[in-house]
Chimera marker file (.cmm) of the C-alpha trace (Angstrom):
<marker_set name="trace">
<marker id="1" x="35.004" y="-22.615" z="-147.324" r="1" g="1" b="0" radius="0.5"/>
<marker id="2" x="37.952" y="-24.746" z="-147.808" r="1" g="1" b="0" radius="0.5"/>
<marker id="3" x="39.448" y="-25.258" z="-151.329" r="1" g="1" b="0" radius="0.5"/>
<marker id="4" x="38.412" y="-29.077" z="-151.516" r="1" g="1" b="0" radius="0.5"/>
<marker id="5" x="34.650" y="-27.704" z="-151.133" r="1" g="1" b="0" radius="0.5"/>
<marker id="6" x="34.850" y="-25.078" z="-153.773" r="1" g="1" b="0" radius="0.5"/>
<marker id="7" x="36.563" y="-27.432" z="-156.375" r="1" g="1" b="0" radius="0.5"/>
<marker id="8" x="34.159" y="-30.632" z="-155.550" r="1" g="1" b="0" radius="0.5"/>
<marker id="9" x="31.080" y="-28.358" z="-154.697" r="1" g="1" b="0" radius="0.5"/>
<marker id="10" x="28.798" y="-30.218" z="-152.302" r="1" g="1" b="0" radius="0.5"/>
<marker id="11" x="28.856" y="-33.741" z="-152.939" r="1" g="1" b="0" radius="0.5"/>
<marker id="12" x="26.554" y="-35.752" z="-150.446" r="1" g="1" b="0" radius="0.5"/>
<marker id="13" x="26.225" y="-39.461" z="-149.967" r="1" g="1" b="0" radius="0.5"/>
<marker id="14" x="24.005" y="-40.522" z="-152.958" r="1" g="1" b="0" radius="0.5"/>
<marker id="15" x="26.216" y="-38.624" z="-155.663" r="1" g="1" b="0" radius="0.5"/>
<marker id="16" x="29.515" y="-40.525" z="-153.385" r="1" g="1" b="0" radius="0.5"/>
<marker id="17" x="27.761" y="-44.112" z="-153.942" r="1" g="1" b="0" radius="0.5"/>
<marker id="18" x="27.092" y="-43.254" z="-157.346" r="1" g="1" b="0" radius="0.5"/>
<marker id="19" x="30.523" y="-42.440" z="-158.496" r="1" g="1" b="0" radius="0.5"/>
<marker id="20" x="31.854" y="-46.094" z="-156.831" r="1" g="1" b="0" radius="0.5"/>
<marker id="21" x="29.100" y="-48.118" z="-158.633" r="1" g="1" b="0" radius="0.5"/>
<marker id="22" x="30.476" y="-45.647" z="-161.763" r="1" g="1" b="0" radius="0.5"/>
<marker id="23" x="34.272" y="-46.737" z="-161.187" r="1" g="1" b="0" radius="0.5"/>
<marker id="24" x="33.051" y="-50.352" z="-160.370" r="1" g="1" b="0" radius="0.5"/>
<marker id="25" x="30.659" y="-50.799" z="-163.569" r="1" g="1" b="0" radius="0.5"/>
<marker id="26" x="33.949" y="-49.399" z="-165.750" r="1" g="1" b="0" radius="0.5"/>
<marker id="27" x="36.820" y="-51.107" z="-164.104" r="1" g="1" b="0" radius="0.5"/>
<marker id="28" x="35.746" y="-53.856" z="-161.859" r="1" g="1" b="0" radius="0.5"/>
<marker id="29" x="36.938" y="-54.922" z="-158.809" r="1" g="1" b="0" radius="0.5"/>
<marker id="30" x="40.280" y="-56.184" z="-159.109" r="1" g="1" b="0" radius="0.5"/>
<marker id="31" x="41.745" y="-53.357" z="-161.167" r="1" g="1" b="0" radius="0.5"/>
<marker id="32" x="40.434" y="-50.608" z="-158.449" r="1" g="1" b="0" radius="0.5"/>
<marker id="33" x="42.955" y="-51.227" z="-155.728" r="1" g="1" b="0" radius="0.5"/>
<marker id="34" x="45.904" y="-50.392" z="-158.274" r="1" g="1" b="0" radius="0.5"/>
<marker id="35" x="44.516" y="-47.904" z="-159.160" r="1" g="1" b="0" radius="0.5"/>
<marker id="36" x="43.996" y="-46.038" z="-155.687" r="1" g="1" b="0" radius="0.5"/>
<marker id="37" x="47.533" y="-47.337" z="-155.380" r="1" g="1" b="0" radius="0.5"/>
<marker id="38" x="48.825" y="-45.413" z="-158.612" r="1" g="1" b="0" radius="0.5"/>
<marker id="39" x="46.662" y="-41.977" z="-157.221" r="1" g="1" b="0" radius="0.5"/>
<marker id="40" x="48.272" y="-42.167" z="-153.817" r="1" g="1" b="0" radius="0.5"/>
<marker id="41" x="51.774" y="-42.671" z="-154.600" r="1" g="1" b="0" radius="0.5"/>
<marker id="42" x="51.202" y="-39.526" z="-156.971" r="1" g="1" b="0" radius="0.5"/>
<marker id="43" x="49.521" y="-37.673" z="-154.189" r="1" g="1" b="0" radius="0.5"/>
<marker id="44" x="52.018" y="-38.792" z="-152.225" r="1" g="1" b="0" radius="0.5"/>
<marker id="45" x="55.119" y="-37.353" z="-154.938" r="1" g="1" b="0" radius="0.5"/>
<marker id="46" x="53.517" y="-34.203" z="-155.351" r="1" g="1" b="0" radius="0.5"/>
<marker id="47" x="53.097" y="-33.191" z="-151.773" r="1" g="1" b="0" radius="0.5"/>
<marker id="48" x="56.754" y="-34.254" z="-151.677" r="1" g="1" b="0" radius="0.5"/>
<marker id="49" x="57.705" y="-32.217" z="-154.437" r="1" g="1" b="0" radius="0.5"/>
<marker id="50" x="55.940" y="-29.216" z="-153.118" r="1" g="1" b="0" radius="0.5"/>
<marker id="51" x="57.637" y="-29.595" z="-149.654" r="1" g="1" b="0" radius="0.5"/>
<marker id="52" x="60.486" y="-29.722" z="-151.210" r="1" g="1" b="0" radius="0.5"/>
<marker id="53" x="60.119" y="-26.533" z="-153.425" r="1" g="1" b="0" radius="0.5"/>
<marker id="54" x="58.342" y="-24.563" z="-150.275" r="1" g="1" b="0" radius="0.5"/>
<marker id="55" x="61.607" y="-25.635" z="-147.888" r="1" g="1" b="0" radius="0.5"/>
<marker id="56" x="64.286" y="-24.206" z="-151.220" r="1" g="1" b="0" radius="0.5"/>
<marker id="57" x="62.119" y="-21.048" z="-151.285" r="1" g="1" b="0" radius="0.5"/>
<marker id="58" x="62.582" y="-20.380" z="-147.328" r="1" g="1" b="0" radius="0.5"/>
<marker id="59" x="66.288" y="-21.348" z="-147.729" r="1" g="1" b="0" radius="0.5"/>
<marker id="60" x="66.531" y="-18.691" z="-150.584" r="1" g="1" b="0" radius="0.5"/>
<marker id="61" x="64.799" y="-16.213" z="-148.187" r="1" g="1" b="0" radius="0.5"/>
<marker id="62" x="67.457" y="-16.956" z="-145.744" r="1" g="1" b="0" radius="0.5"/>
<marker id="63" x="70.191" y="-16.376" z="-147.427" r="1" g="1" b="0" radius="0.5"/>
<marker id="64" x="68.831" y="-12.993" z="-148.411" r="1" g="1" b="0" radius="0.5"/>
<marker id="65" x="68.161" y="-11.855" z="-145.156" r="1" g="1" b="0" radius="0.5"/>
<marker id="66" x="71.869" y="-12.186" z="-144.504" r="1" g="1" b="0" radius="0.5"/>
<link id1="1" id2="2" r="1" g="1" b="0" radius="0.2"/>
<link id1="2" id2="3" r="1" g="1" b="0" radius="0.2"/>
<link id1="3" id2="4" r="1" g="1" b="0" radius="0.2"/>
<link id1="4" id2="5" r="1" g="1" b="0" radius="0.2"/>
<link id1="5" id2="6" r="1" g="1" b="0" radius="0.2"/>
<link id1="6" id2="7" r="1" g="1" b="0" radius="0.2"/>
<link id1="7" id2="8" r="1" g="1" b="0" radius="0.2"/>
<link id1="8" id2="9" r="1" g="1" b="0" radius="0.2"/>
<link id1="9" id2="10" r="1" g="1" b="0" radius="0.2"/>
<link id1="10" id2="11" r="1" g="1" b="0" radius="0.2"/>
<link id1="11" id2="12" r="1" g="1" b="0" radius="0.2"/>
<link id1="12" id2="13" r="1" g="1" b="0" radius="0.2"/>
<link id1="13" id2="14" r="1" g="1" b="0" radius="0.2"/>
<link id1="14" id2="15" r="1" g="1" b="0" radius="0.2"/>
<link id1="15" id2="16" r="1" g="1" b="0" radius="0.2"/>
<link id1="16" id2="17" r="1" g="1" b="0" radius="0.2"/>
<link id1="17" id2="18" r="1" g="1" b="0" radius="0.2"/>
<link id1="18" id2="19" r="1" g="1" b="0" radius="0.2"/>
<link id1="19" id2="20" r="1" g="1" b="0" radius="0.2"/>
<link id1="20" id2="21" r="1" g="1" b="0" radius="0.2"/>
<link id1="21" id2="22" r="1" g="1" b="0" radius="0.2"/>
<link id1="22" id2="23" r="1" g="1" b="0" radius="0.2"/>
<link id1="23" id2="24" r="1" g="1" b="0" radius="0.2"/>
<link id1="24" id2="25" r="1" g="1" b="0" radius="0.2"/>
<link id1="25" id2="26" r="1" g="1" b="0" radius="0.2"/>
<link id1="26" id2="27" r="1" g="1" b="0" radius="0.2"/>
<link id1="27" id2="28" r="1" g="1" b="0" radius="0.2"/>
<link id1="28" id2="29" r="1" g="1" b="0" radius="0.2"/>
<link id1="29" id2="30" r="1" g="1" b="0" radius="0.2"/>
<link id1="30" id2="31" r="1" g="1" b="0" radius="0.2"/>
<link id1="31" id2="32" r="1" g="1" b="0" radius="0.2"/>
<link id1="32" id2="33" r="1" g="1" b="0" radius="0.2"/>
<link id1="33" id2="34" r="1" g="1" b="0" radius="0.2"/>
<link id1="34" id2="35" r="1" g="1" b="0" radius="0.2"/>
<link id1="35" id2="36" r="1" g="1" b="0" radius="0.2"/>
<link id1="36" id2="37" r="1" g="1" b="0" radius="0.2"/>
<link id1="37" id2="38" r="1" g="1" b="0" radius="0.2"/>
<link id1="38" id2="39" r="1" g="1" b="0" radius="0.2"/>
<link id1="39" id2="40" r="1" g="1" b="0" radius="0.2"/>
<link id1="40" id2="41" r="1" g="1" b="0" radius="0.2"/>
<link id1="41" id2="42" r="1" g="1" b="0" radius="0.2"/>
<link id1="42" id2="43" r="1" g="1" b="0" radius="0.2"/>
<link id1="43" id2="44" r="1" g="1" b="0" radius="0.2"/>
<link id1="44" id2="45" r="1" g="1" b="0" radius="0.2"/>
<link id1="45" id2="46" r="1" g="1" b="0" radius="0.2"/>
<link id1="46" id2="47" r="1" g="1" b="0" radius="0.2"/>
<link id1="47" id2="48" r="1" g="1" b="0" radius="0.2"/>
<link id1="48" id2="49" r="1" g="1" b="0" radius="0.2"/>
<link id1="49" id2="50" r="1" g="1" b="0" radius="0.2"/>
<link id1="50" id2="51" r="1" g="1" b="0" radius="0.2"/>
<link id1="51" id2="52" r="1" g="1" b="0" radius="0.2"/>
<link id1="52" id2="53" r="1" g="1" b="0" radius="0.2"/>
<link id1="53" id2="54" r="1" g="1" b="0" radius="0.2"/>
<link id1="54" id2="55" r="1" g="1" b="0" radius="0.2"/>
<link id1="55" id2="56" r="1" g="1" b="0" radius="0.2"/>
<link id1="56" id2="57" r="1" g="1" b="0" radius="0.2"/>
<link id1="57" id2="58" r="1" g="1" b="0" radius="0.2"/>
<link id1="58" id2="59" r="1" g="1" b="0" radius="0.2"/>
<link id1="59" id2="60" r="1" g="1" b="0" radius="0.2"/>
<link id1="60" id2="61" r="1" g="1" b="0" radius="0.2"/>
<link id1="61" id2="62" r="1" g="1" b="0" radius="0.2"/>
<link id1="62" id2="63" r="1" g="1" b="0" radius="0.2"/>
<link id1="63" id2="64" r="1" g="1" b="0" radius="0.2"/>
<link id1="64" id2="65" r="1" g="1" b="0" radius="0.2"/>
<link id1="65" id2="66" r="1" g="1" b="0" radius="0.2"/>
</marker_set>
């Protein structure tokens, strides 16, 4: 099991069209796309940030080694 399937559970196709009529019914349609926008520019950062913080770990490692 990956970690996406133990945090979500199984979630099939009716409980997937029920949550977009859900985030339809409360924001509509033209506020949606911004906010997928907003969600994947803060996926985006925190990938970015934990790159980051994985590649100063390594680089500490390094050092250590020598």
């Amino acid at each position: 099991m990956n970690a996406l399937t133990i945090f979500l559970g199984v979630i099939g196709g009716p409980q997937i069209i029920l949550i977009i009529v859900a985030l339809l019914l409360l924001f509509g349609g033209k506020k949606i796309p911004e906010l997928m926008k907003g969600l994947g520019s803060g996926i985006k950062e925190f990938k970015n940030a934990a790159k980051d913080e994985d590649q100063k770990v390594s680089k500490k490692e390094d050092e250590t080694k020598e």
